[in-house]
C-alpha positions in Angstrom: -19.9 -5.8 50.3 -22.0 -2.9 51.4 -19.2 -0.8 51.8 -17.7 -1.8 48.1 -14.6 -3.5 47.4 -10.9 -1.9 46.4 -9.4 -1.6 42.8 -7.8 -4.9 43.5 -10.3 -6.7 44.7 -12.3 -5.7 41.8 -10.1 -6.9 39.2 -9.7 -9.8 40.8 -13.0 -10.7 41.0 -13.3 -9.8 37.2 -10.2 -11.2 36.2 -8.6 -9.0 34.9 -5.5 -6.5 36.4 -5.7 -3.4 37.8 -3.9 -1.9 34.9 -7.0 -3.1 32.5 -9.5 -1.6 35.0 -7.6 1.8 35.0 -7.8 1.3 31.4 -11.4 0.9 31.0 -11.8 3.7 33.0 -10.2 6.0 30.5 -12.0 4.5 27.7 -15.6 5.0 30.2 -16.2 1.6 29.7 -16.7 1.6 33.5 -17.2 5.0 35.5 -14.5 5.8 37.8 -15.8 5.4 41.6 -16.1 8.2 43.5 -13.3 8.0 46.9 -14.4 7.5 50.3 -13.6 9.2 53.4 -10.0 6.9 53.3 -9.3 7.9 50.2 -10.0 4.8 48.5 -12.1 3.9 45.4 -14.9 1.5 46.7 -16.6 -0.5 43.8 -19.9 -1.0 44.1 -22.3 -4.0 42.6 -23.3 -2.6 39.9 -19.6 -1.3 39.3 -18.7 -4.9 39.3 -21.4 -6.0 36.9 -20.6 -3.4 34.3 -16.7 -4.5 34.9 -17.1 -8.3 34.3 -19.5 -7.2 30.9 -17.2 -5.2 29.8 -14.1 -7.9 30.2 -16.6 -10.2 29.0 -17.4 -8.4 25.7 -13.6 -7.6 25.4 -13.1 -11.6 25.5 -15.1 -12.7 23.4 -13.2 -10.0 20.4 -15.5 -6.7 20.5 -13.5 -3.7 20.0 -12.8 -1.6 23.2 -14.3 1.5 21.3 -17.6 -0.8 20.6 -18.0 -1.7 24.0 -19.2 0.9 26.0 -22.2 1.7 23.3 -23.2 -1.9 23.4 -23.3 -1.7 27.3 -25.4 1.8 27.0 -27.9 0.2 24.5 -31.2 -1.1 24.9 -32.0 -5.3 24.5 -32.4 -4.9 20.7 -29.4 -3.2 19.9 -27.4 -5.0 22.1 -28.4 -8.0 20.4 -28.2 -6.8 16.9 -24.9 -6.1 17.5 -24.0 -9.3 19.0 -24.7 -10.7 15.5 -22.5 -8.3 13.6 -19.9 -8.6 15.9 -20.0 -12.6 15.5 -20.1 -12.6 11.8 -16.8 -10.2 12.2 -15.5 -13.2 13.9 -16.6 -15.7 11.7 -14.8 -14.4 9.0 -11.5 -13.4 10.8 -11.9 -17.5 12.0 -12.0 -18.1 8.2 -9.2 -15.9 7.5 -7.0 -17.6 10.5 -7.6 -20.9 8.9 -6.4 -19.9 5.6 -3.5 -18.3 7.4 -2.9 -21.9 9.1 -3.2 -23.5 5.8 -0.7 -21.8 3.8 1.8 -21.9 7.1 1.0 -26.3 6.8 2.0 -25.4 3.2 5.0 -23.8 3.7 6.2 -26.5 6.1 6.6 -28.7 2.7 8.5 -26.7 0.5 7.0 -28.2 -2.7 3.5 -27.8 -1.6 5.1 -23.9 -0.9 5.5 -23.6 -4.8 3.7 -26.1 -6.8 0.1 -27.3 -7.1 -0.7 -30.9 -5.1 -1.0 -32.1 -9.0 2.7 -31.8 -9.6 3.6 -32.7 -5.9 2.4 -35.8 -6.5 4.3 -36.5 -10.0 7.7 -35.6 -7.6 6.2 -38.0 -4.8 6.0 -40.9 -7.7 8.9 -40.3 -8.9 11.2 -42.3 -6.2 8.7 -45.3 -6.1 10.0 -45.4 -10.1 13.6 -45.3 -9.2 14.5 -41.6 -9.7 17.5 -40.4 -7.3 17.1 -37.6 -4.7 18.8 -35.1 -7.3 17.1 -35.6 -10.0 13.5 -35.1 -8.0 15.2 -31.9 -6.8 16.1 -31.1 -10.7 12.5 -32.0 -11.6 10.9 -30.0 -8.7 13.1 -26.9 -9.7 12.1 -27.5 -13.2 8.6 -27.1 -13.1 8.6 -24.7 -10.6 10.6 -22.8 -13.5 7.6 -24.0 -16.4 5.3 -22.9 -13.8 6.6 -19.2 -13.6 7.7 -19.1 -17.6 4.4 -20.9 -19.4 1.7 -20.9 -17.0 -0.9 -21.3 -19.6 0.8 -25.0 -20.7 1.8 -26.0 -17.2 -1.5 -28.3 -16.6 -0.9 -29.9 -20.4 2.5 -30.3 -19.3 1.6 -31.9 -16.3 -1.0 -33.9 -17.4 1.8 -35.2 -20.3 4.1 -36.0 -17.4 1.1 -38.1 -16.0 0.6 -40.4 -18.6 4.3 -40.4 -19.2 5.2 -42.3 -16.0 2.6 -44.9 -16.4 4.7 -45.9 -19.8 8.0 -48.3 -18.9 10.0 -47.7 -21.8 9.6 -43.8 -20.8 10.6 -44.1 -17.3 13.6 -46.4 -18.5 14.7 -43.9 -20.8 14.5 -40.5 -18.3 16.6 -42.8 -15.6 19.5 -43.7 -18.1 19.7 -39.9 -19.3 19.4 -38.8 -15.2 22.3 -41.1 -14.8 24.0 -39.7 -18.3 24.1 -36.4 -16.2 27.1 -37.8 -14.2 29.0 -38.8 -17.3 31.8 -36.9 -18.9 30.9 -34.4 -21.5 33.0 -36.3 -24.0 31.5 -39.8 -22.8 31.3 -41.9 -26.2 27.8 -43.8 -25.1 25.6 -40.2 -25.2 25.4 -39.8 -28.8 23.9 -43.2 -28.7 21.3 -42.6 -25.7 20.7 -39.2 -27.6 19.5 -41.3 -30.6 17.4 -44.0 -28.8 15.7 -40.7 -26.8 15.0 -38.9 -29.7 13.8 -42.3 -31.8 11.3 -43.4 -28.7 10.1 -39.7 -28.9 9.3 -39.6 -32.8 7.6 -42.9 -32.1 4.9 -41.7 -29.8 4.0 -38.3 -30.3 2.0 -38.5 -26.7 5.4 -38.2 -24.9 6.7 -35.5 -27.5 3.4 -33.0 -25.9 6.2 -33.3 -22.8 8.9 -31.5 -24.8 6.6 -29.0 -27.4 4.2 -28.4 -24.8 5.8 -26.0 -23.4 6.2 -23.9 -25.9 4.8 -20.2 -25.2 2.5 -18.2 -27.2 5.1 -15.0 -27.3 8.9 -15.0 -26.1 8.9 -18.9 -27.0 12.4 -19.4 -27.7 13.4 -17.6 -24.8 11.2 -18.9 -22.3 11.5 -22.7 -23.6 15.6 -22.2 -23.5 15.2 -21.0 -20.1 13.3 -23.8 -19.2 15.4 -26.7 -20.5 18.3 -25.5 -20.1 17.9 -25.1 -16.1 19.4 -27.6 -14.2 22.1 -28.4 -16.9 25.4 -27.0 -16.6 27.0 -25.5 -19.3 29.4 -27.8 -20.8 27.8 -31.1 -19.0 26.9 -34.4 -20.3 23.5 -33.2 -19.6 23.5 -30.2 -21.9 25.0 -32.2 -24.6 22.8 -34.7 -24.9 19.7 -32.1 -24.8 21.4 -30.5 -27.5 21.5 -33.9 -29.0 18.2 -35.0 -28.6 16.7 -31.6 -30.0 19.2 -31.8 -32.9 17.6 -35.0 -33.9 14.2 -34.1 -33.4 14.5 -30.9 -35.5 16.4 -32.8 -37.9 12.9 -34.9 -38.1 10.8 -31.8 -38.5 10.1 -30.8 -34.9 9.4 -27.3 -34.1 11.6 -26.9 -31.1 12.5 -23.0 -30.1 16.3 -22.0 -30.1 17.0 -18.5 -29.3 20.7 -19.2 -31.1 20.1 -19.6 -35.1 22.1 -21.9 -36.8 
């Protein structure tokens, strides 16, 4: 040991390669060894020590460019940096985590785009006997509401809420889901039109899930957009929203229609 080691035995014994000591080396993290009479570089103690600080600082996330003035400083400073380099870490650990938390998120796709609130309305909404497409439909929906009329989106959830805690409500949304699959022309949706409309004049509680969501500016167009996603043009579905809103205008309800009569 007298004598110094080689390049290679000094990275190994730091752990590191001999690329990464070279590298230090141009950085002066570590002085370069002088050569001895073979023509090698021997490393010396010292050498050694300064080589397994430096890796060590590296390691533990101090910037290269940081590390040689840390080794170069006295007790004090060495130490006061210490603490400002471990609250850098601390808050790149905080920023990972958030990072990690919106990757979890994204591994649900509703989590991705909606608020756990309204993730949990479309994780009820099976255990009340809605189909797959219809969650899907109701996901996309709000998602929409969400974007168009953010400032009603909580009232509208909260609506939804209470909504699905009331039988004859979750009765009614089931038979028009199931209308959706009828033929535009299908003689029984005039009459489920009616009943909707009927049970929705009768408790004004479940009409805050149809007004609510009306916008403070660009209401017609923003409430159009709204309900009429999900319904294609020409479906059962459409007609019997038309329906339903006929009949509830008809009773006085402000509903928005971009289209004037």
């Amino acid at each position: 040991m007298m004598n110094g080691v080689t390049i290679s035995q000094a990275a190994a014994f730091a752990g590191v390669t001999v690329k990464t000591v070279r590298h230090y080396h141009k950085l002066g993290l570590v002085t370069e060894p002088e050569r001895d009479s073979s023509g090698y570089r021997r490393y010396r103690p010292a050498d050694l020590l300064r080589l397994v600080q430096a890796r060590t600082l590296a390691a533990a996330g101090v910037p290269l460019a940081e590390i040689g003035g840390m080794l170069d400083a006295d007790d004090e400073a060495f130490a006061e940096t210490l603490v400002d380099v471990e609250q850098r870490i601390d808050t790149q650990l905080r920023e990972l985590r958030a990072r990690r938390a919106i990757l979890r998120r994204l591994a649900d796709g509703n989590r991705a785009l909606l608020p756990d609130r309204a993730v949990a309305i479309l994780e009820r909404m099976p255990e009340l006997g809605f189909d797959a497409a219809e969650v899907d439909a109701s996901r996309d929906g709000l998602v929409l509401a969400l974007a168009l009329v953010p400032e009603a989106f909580e009232t509208h959830l909260a609506s939804i809420e209470d909504a699905l805690d009331d039988g004859r409500f979750v009765a009614l949304s089931r038979r028009a889901s199931e209308a959706a699959s009828w033929a535009p022309d299908d003689p029984r949706i005039p009459s489920l039109a009616a009943e909707v409309a009927a049970f929705y004049l009768s408790n004004p509680e479940r009409l805050k899930i149809i007004t609510g969501l009306q916008a403070r500016t660009d209401t017609a167009a923003r409430y159009d957009m709204v309900r009429e996603f999900g319904s294609e043009s020409g479906s059962a579905g459409e007609r019997l929203a038309a329906l339903v809103e006929g009949e509830l205008r008809a009773a006085g309800v402000r509903i928005p229609r971009s289209d004037p009569l």
